[in-house]
Each structure stands twice: as structure tokens, then as C-alpha cells.
N, CA, C and O atoms as a CHARMM CRD file, in Angstrom:
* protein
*
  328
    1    1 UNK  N     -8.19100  -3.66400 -27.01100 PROA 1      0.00000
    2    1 UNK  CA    -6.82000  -4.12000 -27.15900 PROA 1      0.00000
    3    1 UNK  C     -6.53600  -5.14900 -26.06500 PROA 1      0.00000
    4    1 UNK  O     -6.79000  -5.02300 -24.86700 PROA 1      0.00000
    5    2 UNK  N     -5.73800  -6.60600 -26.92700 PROA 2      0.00000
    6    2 UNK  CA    -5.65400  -7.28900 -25.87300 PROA 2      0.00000
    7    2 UNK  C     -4.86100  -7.15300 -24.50500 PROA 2      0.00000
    8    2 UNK  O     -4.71200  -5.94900 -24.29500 PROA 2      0.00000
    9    3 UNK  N     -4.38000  -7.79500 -23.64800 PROA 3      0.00000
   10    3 UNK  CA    -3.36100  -7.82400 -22.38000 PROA 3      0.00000
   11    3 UNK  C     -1.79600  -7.89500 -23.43900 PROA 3      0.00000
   12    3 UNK  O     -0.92000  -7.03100 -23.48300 PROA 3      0.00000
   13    4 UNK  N     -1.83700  -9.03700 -24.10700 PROA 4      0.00000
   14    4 UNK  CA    -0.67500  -9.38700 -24.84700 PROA 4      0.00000
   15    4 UNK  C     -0.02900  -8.09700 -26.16800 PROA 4      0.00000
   16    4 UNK  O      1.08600  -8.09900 -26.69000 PROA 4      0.00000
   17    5 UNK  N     -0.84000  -7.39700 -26.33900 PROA 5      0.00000
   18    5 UNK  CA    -1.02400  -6.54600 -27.27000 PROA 5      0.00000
   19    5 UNK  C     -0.57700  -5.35600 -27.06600 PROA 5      0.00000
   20    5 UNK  O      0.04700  -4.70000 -27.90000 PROA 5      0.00000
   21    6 UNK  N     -1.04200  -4.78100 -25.25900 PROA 6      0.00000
   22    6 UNK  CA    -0.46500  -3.83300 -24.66400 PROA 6      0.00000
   23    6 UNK  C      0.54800  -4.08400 -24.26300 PROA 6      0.00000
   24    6 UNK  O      1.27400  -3.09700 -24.37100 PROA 6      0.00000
   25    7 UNK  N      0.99400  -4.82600 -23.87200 PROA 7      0.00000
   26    7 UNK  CA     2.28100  -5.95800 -23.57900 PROA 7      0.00000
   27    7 UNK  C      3.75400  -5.72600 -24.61900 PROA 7      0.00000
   28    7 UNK  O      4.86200  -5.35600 -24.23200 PROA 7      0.00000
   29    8 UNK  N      3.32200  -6.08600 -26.06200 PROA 8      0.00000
   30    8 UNK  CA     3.67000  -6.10400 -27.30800 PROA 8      0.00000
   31    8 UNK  C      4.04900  -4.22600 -27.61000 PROA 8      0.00000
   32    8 UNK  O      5.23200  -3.88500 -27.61300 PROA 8      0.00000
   33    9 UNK  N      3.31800  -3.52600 -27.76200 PROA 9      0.00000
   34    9 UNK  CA     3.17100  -2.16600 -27.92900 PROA 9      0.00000
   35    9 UNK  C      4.45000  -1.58400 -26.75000 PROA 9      0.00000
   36    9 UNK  O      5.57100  -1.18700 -27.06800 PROA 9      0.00000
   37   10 UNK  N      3.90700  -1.67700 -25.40200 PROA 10     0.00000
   38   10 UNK  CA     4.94600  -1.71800 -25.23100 PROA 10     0.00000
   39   10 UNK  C      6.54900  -1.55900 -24.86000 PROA 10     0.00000
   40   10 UNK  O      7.15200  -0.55200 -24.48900 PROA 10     0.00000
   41   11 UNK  N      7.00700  -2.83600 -25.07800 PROA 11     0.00000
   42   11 UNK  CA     8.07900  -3.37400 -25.81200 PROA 11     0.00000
   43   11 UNK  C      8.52800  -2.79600 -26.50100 PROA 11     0.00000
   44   11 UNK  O      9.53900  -2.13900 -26.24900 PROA 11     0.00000
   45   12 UNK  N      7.92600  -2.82000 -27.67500 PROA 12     0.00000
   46   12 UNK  CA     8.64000  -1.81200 -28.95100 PROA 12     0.00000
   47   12 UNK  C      8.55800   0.01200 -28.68500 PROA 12     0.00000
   48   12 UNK  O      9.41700   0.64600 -29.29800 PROA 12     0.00000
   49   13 UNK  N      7.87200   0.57900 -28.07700 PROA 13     0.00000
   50   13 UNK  CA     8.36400   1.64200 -27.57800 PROA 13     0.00000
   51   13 UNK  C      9.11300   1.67800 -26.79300 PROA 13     0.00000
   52   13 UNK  O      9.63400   2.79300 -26.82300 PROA 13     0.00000
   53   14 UNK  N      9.67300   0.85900 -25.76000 PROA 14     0.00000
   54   14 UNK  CA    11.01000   1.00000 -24.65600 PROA 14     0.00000
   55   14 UNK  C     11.93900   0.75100 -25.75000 PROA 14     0.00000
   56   14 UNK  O     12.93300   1.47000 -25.65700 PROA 14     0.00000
   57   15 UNK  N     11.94400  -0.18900 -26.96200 PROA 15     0.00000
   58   15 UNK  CA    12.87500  -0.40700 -27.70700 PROA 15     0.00000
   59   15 UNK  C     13.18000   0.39700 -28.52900 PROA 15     0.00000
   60   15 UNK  O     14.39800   0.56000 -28.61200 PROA 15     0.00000
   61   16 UNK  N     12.51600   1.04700 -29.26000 PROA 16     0.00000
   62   16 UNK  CA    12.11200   2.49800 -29.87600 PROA 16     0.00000
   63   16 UNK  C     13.54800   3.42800 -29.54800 PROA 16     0.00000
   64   16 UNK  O     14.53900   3.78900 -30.18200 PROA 16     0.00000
   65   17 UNK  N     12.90600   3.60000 -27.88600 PROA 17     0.00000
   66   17 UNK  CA    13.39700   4.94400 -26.84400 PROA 17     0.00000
   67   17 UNK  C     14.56400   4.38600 -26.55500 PROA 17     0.00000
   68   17 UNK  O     14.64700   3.67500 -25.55400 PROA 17     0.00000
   69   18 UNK  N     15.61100   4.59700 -27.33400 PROA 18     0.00000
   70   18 UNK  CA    17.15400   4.26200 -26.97800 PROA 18     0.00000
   71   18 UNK  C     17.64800   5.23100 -25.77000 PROA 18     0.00000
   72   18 UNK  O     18.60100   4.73800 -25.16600 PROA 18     0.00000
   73   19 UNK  N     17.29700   6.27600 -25.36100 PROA 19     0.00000
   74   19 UNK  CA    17.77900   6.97700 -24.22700 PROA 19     0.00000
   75   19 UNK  C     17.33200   6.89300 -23.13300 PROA 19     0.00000
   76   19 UNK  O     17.92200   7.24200 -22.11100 PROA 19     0.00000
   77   20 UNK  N     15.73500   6.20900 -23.22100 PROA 20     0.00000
   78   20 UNK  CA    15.13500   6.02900 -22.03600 PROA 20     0.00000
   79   20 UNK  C     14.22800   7.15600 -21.61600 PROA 20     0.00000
   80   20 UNK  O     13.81000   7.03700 -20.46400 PROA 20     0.00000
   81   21 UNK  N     13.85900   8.12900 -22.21800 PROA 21     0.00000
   82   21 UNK  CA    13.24500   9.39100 -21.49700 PROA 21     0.00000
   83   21 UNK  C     11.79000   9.40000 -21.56400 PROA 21     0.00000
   84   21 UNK  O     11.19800  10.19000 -20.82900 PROA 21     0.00000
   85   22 UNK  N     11.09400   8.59800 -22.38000 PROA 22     0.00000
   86   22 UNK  CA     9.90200   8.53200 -22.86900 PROA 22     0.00000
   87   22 UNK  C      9.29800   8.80900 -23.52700 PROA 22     0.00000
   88   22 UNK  O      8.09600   8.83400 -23.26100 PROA 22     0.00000
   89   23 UNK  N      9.66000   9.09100 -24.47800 PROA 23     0.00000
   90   23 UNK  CA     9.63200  10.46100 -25.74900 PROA 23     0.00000
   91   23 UNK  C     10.56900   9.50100 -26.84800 PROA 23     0.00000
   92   23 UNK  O     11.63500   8.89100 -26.77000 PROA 23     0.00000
   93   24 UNK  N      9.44700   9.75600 -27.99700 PROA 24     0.00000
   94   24 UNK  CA    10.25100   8.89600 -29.27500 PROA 24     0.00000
   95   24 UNK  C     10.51100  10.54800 -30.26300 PROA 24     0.00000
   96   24 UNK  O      9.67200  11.24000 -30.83900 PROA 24     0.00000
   97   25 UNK  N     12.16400  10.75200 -30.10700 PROA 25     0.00000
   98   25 UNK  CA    12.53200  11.25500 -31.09400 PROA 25     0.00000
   99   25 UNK  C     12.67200  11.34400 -32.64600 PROA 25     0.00000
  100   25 UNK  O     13.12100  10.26800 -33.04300 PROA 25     0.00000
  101   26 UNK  N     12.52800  11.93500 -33.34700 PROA 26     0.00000
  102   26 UNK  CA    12.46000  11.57300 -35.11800 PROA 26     0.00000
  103   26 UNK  C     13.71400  10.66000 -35.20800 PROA 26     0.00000
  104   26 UNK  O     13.42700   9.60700 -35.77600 PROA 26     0.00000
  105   27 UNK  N     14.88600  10.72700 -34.86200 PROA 27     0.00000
  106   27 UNK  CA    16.02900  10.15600 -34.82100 PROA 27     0.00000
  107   27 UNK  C     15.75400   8.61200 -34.38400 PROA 27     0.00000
  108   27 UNK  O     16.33500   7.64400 -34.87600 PROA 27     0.00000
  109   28 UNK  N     14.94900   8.57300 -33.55900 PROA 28     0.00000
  110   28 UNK  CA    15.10200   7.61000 -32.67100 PROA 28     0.00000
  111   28 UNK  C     13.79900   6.41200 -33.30900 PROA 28     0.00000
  112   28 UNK  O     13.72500   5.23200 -32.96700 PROA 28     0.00000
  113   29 UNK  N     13.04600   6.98900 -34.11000 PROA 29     0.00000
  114   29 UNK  CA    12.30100   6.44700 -35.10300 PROA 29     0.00000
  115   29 UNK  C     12.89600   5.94300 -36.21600 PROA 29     0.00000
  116   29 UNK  O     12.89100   4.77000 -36.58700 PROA 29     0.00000
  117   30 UNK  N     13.40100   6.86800 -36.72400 PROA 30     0.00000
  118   30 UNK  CA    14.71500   6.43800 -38.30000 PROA 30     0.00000
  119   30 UNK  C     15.20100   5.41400 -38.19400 PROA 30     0.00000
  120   30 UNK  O     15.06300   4.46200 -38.96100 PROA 30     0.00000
  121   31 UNK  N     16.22400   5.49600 -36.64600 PROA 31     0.00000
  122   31 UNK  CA    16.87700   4.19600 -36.19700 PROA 31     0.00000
  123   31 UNK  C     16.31200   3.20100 -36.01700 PROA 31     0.00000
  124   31 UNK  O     17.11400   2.29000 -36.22200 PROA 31     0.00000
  125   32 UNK  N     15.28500   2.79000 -35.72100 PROA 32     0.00000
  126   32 UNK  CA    14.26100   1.31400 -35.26500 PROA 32     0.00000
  127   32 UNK  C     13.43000   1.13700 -35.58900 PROA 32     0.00000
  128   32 UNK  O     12.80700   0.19000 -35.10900 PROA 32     0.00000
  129   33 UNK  N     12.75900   2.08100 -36.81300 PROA 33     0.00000
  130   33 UNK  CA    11.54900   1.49400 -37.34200 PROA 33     0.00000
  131   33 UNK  C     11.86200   0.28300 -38.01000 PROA 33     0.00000
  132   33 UNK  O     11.34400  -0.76100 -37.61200 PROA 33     0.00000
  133   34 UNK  N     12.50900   0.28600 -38.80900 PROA 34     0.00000
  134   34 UNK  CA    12.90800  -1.10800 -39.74500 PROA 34     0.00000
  135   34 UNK  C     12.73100  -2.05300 -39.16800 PROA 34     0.00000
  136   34 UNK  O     12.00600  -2.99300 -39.49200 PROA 34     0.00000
  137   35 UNK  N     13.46800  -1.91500 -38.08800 PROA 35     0.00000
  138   35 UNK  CA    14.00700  -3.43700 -37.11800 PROA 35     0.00000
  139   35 UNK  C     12.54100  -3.69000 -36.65400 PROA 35     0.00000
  140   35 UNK  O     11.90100  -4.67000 -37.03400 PROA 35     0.00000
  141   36 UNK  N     12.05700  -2.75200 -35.81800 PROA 36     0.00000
  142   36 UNK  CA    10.92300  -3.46500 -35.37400 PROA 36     0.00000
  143   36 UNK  C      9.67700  -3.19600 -35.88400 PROA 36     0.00000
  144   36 UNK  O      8.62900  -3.09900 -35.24500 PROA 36     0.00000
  145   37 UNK  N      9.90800  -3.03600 -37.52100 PROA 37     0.00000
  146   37 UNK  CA     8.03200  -2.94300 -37.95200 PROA 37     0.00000
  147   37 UNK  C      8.62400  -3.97700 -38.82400 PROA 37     0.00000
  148   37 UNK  O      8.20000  -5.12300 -38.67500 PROA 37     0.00000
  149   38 UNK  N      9.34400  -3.80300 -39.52500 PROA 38     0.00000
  150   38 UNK  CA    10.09000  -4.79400 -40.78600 PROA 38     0.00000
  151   38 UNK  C      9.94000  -4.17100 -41.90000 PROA 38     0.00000
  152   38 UNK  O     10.01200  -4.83500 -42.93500 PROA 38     0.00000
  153   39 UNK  N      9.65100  -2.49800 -41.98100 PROA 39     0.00000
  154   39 UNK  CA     9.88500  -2.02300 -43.29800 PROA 39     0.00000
  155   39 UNK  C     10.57900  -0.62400 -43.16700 PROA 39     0.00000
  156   39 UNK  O     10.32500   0.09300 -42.19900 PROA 39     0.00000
  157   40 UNK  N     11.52200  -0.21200 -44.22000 PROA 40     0.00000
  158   40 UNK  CA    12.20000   1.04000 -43.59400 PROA 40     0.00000
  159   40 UNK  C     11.37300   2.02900 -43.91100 PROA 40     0.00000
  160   40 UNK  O     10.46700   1.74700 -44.69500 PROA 40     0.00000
  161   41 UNK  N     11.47800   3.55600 -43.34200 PROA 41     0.00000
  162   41 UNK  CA    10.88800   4.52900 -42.97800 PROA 41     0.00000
  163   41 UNK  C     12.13500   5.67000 -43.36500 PROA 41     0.00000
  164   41 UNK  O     13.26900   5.68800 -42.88600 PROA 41     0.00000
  165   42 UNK  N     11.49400   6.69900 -44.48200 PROA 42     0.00000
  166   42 UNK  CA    12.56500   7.53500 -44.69500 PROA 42     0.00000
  167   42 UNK  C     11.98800   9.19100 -43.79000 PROA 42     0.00000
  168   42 UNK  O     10.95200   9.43800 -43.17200 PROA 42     0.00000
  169   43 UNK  N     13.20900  10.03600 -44.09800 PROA 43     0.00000
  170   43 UNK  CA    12.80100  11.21600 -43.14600 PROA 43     0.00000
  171   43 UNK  C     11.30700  12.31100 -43.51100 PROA 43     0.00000
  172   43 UNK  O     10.80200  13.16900 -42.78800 PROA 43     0.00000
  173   44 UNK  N     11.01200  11.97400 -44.54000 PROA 44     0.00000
  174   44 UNK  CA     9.97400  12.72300 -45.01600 PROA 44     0.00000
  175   44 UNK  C      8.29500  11.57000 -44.30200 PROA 44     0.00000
  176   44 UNK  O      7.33400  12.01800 -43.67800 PROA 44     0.00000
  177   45 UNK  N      8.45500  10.61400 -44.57800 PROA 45     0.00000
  178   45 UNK  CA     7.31100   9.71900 -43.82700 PROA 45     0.00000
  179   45 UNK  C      7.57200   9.73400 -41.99900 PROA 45     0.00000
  180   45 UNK  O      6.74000   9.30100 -41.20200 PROA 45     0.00000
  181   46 UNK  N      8.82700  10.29600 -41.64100 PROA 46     0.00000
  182   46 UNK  CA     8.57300  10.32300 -40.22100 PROA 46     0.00000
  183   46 UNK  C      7.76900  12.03500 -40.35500 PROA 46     0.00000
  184   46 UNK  O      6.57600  12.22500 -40.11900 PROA 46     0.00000
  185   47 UNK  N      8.47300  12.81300 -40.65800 PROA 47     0.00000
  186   47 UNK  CA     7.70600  13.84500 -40.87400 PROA 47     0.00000
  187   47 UNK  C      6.15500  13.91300 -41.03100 PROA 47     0.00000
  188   47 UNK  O      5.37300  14.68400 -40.47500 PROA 47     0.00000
  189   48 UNK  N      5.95700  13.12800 -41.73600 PROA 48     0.00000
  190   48 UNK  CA     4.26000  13.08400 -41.65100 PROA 48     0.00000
  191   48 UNK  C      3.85800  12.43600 -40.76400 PROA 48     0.00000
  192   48 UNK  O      2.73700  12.77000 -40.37900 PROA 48     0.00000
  193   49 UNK  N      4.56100  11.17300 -39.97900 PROA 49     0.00000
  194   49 UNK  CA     3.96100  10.37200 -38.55300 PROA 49     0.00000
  195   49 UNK  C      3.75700  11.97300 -37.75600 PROA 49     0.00000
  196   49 UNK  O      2.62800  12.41400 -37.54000 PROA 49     0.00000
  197   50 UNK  N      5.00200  12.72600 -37.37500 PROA 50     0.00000
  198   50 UNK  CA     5.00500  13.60300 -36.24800 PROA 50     0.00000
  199   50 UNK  C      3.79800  14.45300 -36.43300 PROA 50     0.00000
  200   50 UNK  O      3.42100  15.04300 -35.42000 PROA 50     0.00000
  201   51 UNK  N      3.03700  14.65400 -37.65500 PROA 51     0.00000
  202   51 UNK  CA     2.46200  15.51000 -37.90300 PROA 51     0.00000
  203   51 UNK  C      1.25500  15.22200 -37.47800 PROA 51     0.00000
  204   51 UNK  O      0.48400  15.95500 -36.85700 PROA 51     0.00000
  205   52 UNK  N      1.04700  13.68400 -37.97000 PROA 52     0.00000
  206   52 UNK  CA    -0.45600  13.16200 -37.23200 PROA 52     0.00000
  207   52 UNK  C     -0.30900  12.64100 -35.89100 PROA 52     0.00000
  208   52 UNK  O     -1.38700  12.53800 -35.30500 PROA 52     0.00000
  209   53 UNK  N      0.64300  12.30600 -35.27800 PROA 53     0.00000
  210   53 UNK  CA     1.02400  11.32500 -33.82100 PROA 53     0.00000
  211   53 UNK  C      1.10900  12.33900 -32.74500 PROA 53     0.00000
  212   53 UNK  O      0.57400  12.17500 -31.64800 PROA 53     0.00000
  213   54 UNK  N      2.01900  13.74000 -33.18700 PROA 54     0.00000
  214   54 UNK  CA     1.99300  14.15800 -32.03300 PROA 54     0.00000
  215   54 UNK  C      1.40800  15.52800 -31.62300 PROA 54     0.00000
  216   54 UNK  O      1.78200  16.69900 -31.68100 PROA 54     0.00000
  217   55 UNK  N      0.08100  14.70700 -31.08500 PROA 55     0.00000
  218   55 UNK  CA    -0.74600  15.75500 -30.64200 PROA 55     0.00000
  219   55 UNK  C     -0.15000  17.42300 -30.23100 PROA 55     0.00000
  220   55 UNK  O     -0.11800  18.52800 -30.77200 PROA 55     0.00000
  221   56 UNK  N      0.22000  16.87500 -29.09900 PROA 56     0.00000
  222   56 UNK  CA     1.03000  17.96400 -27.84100 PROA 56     0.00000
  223   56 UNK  C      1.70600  19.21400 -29.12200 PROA 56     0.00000
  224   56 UNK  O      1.65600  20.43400 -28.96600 PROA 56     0.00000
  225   57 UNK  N      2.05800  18.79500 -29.83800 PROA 57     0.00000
  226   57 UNK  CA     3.31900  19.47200 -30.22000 PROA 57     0.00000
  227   57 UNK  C      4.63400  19.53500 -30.29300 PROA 57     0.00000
  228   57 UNK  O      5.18000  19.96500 -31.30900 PROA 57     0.00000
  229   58 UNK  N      5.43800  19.04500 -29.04500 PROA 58     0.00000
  230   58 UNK  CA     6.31300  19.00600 -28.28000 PROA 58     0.00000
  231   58 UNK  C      7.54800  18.42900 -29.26700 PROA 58     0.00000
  232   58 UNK  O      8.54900  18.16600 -28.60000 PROA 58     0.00000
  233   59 UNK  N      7.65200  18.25800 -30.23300 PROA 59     0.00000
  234   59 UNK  CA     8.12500  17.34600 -31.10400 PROA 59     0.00000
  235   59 UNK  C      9.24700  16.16000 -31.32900 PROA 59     0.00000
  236   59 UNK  O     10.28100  15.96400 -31.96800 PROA 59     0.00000
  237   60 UNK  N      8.17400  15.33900 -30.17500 PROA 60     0.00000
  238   60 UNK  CA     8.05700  13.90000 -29.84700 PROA 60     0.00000
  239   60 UNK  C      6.98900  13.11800 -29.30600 PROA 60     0.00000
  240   60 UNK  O      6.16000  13.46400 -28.46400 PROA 60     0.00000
  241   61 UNK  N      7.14200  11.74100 -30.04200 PROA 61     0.00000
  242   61 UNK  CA     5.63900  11.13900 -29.29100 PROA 61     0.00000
  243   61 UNK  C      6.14600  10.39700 -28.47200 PROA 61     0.00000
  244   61 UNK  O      7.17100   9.72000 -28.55800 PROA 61     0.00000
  245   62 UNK  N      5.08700  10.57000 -27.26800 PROA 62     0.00000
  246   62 UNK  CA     5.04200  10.00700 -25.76700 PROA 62     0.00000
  247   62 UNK  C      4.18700   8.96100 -26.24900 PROA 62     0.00000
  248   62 UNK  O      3.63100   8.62800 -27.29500 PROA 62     0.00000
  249   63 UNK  N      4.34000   8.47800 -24.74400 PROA 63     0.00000
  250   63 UNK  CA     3.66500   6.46900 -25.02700 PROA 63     0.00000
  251   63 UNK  C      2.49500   6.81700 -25.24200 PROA 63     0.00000
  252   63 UNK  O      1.87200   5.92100 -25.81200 PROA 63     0.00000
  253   64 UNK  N      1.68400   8.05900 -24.97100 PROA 64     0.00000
  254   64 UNK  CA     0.39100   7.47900 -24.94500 PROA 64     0.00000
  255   64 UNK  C     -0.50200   8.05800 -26.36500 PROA 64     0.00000
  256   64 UNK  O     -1.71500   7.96900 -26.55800 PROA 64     0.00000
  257   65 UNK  N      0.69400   8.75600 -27.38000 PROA 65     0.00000
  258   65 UNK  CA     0.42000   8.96700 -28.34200 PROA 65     0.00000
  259   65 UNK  C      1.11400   8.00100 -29.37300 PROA 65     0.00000
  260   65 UNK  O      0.69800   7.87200 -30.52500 PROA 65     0.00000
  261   66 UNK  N      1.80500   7.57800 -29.05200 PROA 66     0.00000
  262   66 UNK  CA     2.56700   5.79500 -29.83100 PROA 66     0.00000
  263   66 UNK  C      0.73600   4.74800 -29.37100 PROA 66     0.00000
  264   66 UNK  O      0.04600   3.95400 -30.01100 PROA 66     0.00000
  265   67 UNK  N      0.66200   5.19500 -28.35300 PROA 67     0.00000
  266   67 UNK  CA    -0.16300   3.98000 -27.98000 PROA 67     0.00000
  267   67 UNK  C     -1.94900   4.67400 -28.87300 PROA 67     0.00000
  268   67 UNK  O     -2.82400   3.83400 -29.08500 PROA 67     0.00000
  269   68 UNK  N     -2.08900   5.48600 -29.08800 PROA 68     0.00000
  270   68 UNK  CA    -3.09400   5.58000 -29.10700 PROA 68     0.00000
  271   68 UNK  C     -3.09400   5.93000 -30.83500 PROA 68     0.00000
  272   68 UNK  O     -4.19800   6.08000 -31.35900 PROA 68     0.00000
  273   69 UNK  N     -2.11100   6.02900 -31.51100 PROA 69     0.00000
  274   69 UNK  CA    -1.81400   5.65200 -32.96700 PROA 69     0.00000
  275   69 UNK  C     -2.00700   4.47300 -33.49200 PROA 69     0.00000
  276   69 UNK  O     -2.52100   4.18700 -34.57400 PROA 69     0.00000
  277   70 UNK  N     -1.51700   3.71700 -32.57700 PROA 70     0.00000
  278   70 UNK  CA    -1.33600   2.44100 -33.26400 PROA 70     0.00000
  279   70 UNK  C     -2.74000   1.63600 -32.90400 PROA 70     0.00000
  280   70 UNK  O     -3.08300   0.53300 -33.32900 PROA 70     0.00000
  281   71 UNK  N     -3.55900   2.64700 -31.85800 PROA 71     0.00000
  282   71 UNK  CA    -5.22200   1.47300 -31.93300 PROA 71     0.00000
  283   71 UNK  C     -5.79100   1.99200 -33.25500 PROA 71     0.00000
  284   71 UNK  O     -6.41000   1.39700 -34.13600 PROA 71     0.00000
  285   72 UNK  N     -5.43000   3.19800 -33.15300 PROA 72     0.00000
  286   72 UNK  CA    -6.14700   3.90200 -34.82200 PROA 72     0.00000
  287   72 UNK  C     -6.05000   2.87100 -36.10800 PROA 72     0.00000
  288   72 UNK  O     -6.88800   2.46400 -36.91200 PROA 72     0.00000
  289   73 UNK  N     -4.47300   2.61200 -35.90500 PROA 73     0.00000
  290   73 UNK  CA    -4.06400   1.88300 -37.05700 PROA 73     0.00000
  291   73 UNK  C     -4.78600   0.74800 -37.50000 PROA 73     0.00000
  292   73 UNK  O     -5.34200   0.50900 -38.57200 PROA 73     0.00000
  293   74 UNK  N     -4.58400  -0.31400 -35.78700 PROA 74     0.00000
  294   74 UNK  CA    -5.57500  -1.25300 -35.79400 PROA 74     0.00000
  295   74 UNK  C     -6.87600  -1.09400 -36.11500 PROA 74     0.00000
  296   74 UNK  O     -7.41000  -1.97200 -36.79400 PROA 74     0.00000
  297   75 UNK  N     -7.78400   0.29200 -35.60100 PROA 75     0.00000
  298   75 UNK  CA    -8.96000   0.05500 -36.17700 PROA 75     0.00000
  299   75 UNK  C     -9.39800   0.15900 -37.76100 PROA 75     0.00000
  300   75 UNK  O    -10.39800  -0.19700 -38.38400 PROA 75     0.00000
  301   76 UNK  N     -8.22300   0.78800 -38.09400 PROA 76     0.00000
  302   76 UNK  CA    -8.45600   1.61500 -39.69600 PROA 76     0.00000
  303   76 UNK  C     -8.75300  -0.01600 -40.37100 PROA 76     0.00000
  304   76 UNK  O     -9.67900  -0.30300 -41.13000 PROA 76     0.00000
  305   77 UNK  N     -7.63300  -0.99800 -39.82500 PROA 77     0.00000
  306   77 UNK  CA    -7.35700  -1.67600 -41.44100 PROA 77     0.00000
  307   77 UNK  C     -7.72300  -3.05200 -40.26500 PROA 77     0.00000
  308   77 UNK  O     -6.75800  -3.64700 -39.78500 PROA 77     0.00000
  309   78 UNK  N     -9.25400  -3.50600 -39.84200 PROA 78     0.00000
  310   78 UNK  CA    -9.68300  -4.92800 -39.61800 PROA 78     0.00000
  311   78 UNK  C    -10.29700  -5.80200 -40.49900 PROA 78     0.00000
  312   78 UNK  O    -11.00300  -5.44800 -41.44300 PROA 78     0.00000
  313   79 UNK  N    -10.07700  -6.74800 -40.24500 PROA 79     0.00000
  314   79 UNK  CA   -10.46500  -8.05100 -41.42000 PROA 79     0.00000
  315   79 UNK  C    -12.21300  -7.44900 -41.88300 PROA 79     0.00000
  316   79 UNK  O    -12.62400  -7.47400 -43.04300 PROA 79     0.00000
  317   80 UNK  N    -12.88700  -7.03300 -40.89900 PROA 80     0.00000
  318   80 UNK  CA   -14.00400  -6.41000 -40.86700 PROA 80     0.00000
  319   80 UNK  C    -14.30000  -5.39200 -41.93200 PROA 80     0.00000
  320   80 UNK  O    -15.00900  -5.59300 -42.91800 PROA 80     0.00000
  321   81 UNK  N    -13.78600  -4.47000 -41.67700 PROA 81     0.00000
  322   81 UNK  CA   -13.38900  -3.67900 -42.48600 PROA 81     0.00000
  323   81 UNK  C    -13.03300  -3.44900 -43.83400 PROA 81     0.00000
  324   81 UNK  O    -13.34400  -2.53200 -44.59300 PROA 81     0.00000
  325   82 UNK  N    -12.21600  -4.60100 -44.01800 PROA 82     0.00000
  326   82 UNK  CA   -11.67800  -4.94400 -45.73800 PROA 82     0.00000
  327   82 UNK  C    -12.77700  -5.74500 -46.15200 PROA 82     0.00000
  328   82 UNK  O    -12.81200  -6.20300 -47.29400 PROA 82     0.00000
């Protein structure tokens, strides 16, 4: 993952985390996925993010399970790949 990329990532989790605590709430997903992926997200598909994202349990993902989702993501679907 690039400098700009971790950079990028993020961004959109501080933006995500409207309260600031570090921890992305289901709520707090509902509210900002749209805006910052560009497609909306209903309560049953956050339900299944929490299910694969958050390891811990705790039920919320921390940065380093936001962060370590989204290399998955990246690796799942590369030009390589397709």
C-alpha cells in the first residue's frame, strides 16, 4: 500500500468517526458511507461488514480493522486478477 493510499484510508476513517473515539460505529457507517464511497449502504449490508471487519468483537471497527479490510478489498479485485 502506497504512502498516498495510507494517507487516503485514513482520511476517510477520521471522516467516518464523527465522535472522534476511534471506533466506527454501525450508525456512524450508515451516515458516511455514501458520501465517501459514492454508493449507499443499507442496515443489513452493514451487518454483514461488522460480521467480516470486526475481528475483536467489540461491535465496532477500529482503524486497524478498517485498514486491514480495505487491503483485502484491494487485493481481492486487481487488474491482475480480473
Amino acid at each position: 500500500m502506497s504512502k498516498e493510499e495510507k494517507e487516503h484510508l485514513e482520511k476517510v476513517f477520521r471522516a467516518l468517526d464523527k465522535n472522534g473515539d476511534g471506533h466506527l460505529s454501525k450508525e456512524e457507517i450508515l451516515e458516511g458511507y455514501e458520501e465517501h464511497f459514492g454508493v449507499p449502504i443499507n442496515e443489513e449490508e452493514v451487518d454483514k461488514m461488522f460480521k467480516n471487519i470486526d475481528i475483536d468483537g467489540n461491535g465496532s471497527i477500529d482503524y486497524t480493522e478498517f485498514v486491514m479490510a480495505s487491503m483485502n478489498e484491494k487485493n481481492i479485485v486487481t487488474k491482475e486478477k480480473l
